[in-house]
C-alpha positions in Angstrom: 0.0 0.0 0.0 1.2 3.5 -1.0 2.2 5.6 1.7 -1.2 8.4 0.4 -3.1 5.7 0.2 -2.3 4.7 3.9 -2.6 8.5 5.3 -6.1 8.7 3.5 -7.3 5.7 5.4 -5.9 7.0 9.1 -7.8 8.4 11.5 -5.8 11.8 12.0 -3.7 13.8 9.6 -2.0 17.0 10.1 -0.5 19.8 7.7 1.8 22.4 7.5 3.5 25.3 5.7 6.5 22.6 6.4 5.8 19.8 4.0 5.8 16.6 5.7 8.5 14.1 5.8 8.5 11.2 3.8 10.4 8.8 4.5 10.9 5.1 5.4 10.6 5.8 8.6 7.3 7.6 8.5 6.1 5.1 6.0 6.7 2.2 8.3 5.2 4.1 10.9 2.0 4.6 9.1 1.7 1.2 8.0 2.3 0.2 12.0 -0.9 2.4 12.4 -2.9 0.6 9.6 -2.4 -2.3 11.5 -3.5 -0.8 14.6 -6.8 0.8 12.7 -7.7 -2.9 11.1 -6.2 -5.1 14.5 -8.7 -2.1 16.6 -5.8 -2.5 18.7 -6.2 -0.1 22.0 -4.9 2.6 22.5 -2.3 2.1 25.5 -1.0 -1.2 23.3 -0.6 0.7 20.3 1.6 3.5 22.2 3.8 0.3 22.9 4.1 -0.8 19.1 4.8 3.0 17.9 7.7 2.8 20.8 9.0 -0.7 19.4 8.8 0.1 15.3 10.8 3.5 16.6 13.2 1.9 18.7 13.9 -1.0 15.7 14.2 1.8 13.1 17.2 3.7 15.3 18.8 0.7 15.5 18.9 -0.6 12.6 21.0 3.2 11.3 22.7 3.1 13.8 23.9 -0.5 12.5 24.6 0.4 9.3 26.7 3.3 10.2 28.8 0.9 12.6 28.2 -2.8 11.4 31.5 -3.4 8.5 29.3 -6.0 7.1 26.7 -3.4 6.6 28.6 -1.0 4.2 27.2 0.3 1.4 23.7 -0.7 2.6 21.0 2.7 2.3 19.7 3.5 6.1 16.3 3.6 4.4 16.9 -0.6 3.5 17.6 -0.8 6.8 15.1 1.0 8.4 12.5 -1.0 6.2 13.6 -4.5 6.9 14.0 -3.3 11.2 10.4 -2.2 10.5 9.0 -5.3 8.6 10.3 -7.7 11.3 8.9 -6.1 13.9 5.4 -5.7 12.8 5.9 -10.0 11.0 6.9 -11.1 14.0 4.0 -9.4 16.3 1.5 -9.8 13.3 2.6 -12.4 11.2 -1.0 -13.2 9.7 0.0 -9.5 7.6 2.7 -10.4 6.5 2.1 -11.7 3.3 -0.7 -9.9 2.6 1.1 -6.2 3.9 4.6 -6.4 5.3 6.2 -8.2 2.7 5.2 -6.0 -0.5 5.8 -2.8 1.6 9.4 -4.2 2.3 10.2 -5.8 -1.2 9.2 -2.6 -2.9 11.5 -0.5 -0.5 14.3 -3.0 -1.1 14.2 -2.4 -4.8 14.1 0.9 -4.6 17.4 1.3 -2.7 18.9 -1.2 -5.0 19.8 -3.7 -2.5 21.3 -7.1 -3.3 20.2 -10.4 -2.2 23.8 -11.0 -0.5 22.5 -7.5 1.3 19.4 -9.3 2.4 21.4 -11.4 3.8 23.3 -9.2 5.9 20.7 -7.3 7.0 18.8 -11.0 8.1 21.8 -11.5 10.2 22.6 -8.3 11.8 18.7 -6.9 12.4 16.4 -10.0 13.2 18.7 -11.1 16.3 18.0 -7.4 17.8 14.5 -7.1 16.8 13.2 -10.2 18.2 15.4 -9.2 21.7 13.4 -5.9 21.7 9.8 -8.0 20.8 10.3 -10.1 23.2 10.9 -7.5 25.9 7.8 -6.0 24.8 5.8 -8.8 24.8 7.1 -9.9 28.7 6.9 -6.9 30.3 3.6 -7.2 32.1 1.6 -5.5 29.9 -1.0 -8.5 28.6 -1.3 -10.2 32.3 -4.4 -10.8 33.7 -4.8 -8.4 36.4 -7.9 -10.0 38.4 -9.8 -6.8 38.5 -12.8 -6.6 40.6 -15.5 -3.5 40.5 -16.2 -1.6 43.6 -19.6 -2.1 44.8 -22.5 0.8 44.4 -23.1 1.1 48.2 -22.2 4.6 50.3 -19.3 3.7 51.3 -17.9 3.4 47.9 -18.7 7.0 47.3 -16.2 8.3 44.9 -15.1 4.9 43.7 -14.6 3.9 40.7 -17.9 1.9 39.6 -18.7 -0.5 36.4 -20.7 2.1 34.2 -24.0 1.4 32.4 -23.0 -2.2 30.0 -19.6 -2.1 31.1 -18.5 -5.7 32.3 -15.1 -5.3 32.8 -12.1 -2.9 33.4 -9.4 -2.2 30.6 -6.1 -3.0 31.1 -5.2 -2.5 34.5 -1.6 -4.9 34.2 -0.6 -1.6 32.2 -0.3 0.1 35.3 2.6 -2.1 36.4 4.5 -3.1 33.0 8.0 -2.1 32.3 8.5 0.9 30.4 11.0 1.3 28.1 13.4 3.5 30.3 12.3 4.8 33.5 12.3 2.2 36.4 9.2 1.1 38.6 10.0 3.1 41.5 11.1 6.0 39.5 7.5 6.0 38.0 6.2 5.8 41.4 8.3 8.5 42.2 6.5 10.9 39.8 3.2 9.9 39.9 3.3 10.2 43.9 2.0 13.5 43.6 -1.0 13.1 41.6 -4.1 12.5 43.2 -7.9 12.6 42.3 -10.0 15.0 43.7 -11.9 14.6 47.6 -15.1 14.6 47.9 -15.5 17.5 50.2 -13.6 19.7 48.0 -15.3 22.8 46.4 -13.4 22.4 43.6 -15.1 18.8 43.1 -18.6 20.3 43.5 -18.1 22.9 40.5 -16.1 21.0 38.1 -19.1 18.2 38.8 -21.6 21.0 38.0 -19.8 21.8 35.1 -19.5 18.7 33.5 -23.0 18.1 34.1 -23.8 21.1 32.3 -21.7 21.1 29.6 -20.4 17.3 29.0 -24.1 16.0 28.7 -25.7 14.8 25.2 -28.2 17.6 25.0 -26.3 19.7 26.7 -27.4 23.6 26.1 -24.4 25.2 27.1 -21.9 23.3 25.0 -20.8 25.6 21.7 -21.0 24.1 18.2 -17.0 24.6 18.0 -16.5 22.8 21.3 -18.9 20.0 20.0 -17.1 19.1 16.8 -13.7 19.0 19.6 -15.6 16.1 20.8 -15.5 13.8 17.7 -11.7 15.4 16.1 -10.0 14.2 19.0 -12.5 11.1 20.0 -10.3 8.6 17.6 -10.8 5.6 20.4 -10.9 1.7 19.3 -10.6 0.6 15.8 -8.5 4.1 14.8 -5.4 5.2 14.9 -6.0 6.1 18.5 -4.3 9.3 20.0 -1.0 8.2 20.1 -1.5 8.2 16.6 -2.9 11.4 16.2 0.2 12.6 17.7 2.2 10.4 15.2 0.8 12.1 12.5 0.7 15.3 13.6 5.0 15.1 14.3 5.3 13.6 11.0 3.4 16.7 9.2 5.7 19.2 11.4 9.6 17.8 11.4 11.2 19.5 9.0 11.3 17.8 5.6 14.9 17.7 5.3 15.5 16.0 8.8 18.6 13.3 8.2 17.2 9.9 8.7 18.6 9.2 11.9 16.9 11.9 13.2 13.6 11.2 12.3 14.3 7.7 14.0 15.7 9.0 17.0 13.0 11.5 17.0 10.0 8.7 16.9 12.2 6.2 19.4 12.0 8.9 21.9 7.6 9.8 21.1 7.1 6.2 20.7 8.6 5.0 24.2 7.6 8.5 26.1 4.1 7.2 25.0 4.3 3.7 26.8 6.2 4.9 29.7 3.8 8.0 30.2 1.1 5.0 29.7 2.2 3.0 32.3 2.8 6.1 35.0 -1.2 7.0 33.9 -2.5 3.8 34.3 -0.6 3.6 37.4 -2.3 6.5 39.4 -5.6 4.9 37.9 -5.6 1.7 39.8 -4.3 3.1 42.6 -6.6 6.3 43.1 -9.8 4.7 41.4 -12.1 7.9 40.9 -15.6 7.5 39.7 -16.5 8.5 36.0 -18.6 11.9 35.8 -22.0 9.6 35.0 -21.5 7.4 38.5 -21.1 10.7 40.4 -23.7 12.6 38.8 -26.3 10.1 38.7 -25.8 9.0 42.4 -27.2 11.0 45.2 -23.7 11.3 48.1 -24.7 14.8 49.3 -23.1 17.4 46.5 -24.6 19.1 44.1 -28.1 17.7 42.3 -28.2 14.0 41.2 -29.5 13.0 37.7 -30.5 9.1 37.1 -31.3 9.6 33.9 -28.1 11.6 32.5 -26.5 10.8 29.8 -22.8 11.9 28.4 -22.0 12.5 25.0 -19.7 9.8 24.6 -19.9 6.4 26.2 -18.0 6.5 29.0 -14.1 4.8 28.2 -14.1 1.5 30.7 -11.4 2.2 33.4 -11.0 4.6 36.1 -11.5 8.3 35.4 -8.4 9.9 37.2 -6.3 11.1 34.9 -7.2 11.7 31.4 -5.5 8.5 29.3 -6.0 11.2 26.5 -4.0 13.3 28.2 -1.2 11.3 29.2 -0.2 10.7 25.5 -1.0 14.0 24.5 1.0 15.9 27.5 3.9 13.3 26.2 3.9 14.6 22.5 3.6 18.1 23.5 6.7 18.1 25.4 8.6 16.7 23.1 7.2 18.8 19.8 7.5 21.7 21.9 11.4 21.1 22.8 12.2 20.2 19.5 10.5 22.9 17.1 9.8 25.6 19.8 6.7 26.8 21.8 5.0 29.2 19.3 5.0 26.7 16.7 1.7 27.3 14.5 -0.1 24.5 12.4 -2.8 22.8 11.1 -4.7 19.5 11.9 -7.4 18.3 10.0 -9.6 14.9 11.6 -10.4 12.0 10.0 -12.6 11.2 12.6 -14.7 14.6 11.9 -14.1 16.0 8.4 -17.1 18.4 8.5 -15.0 20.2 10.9 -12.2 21.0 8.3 -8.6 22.2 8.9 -8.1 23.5 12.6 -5.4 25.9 13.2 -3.2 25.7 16.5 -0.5 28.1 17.8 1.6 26.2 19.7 1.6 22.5 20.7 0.0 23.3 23.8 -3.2 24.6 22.4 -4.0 21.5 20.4 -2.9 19.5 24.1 -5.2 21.8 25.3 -8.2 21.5 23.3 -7.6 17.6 23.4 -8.5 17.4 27.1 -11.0 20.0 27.0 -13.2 17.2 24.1 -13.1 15.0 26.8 -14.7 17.3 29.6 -17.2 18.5 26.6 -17.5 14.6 25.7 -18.8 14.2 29.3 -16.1 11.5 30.5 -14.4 13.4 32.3 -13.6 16.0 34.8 -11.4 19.0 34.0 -8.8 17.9 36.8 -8.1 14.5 35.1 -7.1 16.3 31.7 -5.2 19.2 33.7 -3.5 16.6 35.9 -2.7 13.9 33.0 -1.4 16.0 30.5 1.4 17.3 33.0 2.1 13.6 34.1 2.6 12.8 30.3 4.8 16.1 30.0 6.6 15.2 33.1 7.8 11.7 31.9 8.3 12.7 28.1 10.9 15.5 29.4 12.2 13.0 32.1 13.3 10.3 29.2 14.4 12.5 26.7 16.8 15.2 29.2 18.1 11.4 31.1 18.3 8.9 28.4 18.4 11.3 25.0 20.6 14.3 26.3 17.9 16.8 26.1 19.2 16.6 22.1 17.2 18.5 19.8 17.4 18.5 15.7 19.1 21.8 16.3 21.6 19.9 18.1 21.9 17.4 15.0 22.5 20.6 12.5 25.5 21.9 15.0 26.6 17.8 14.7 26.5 17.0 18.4 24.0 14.1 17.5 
């Protein structure tokens, strides 16, 4: 599949003034996100599989730069066949069908001999299937034995199956490995962020207000803010909003970015995405909050219950506090902030609501911005969670990449220091 006719099919896609990259790298990437439209892989998973295609892709440059029985070999070869053995290994039922054209069509393009092939069999596929299998053992797909709170007074506040729900999603994430920072350092950061008490005042108003403006009919919700709802929505069986944030830094790096870069670049989103995950996911299970519809439509003494209201959206199935949304999105602006500056201006158009057309944002923060507020609109959740989980995922993105990536920037690859 072309790499247009990929974009076209994606949930999200982003322009700029800048024209996009396109590369291998953002190819692969996008064909990683086909697989998690058609798989309707979730959206915490697919953060993992944009860190591991990333993490493969710098690697394999890296090898070719350094590997003697690499020479000669394009990056862009190399970054394919990293890339294909990834995604064959993990999905090997699209293989024929999607990995192998993609990769054969690459190959000939570069040129590459089948004694290359070769080479590139025996130097990649050991690495990749080291970094798979991490991926795969690191806790993320156990079964964590999840049990509901009950509906009684004293679970006031508690997180409580909403209406059809029957089960909880994904609460192992909340102890899987990441790809850099440590359990207890996650701990460490996430210590400080905790859902709201019942008796506070802020709690009664920002309940008021979601009641008022997050409800399906609501009256007090703006046409602009409804369409928010829907653009940023993208949930199961899309690219998700990991992926929104994938394509949005593919439409924004600068289109003469060396190859490396562009790797190193979507390493460091990809992994910031599962470790941010795993911090959010963390604070879920352990400070259980109630979703907006539980609290509203149960009488516990503030403000005016409603059994019969409804949110926009269905209500996501896991705890409310924080915003998942918002962990991935505070991640990605962090990182598109550091690299291309805060007052960075460009456009986003949704997939997932085209009758809203192009939307123009002034910085990186803005669209973060506007991505939490959808969900307050959306009615699933509170204005805290998105405040609170976009600063978590900020926290960790700028944790990983000043620790583990130098706090190295593409201005830093121009001066040659990368």
């Amino acid at each position: 599949m072309r790499l247009a006719a990929i974009v076209a099919a994606l949930a999200l896609a982003a322009a700029t003034a800048q024209a996009a990259i396109n590369s291998p790298v953002s190819e692969w990437l996008l064909i990683a996100q086909r697989t998690v439209v058609d798989n309707a892989i979730e959206h915490q998973q697919a953060a993992r599989l944009y860190g591991l295609v990333g993490s493969v892709q710098y690697y394999a440059i890296k090898a070719v730069r350094n590997d003697r029985k690499l020479k000669g070999i394009p990056e862009g070869a190399a970054v394919a066949y990293a890339s294909h053995s990834a995604l064959s290994h993990l999905f090997y039922w699209r293989q024929t069908s999607t990995y192998d054209p993609a990769l054969s069509r690459h190959l000939a393009a570069f040129g590459v001999s089948d004694a290359q092939v070769t080479a590139l069999r025996e130097a990649l596929v050991p690495y990749v299937q080291k970094e798979v299998v991490k991926r795969v053992t690191d806790g993320g797909s156990l079964f964590a034995n999840f049990k509901f709170a009950g509906n009684g007074t004293e679970n006031w506040g508690k997180y409580q199956a909403t209406p059809n729900q029957t089960t909880a999603r994904y609460p192992q994430v909340a102890h899987a490995k990441g790809y850099y920072l440590s359990s207890a350092r996650i701990d460490s950061i996430s210590s400080a962020f905790r859902r709201f008490r019942l008796d506070d005042p802020e709690y009664a108003q920002q309940l008021a207000d979601v009641k008022a403006a997050g409800a399906l009919n609501s009256a007090t919700r703006s046409p602009y803010d409804t369409d928010s709802i829907s653009f940023w929505a993208l949930g199961t069986g899309t690219g998700t909003i990991a992926g929104v944030w994938l394509n949005i830094s593919i439409s924004v790096i600068p289109e003469d970015t060396p190859l490396i870069h562009q790797a190193r670049f979507f390493k460091l989103l990809g992994s910031s995405f599962w470790d941010a995950a795993i911090a959010c996911w963390r604070v879920k299970y352990r400070e259980l909050f109630w979703r907006p519809i539980t609290a509203i439509r149960t009488p516990h003494g503030v403000g005016e219950s409603d059994p019969t209201w409804v949110p926009f959206l269905s209500t996501p199935a896991h705890p409310e506090y924080p915003s998942g949304h918002q962990c991935s999105s505070g991640a990605a602006w962090a990182l598109l902030e550091t690299y291309l500056g805060e007052d960075f201006t460009f456009n986003a158009t949704s997939y997932g609501n085209l009758a809203a057309g192009a939307r123009t944002y002034p910085s990186f923060a803005a669209a973060a911005k506007e991505s939490g507020d959808s969900r307050f609109y959306a009615g699933v959740h509170f204005q805290k969670a998105n405040v609170d989980g976009a600063q978590l995922g900020y926290t960790i993105a700028r944790e990983i990449h000043s620790k583990y990536f130098g706090g190295l920037t593409f201005k830093d690859a121009i001066k040659g220091n990368l």
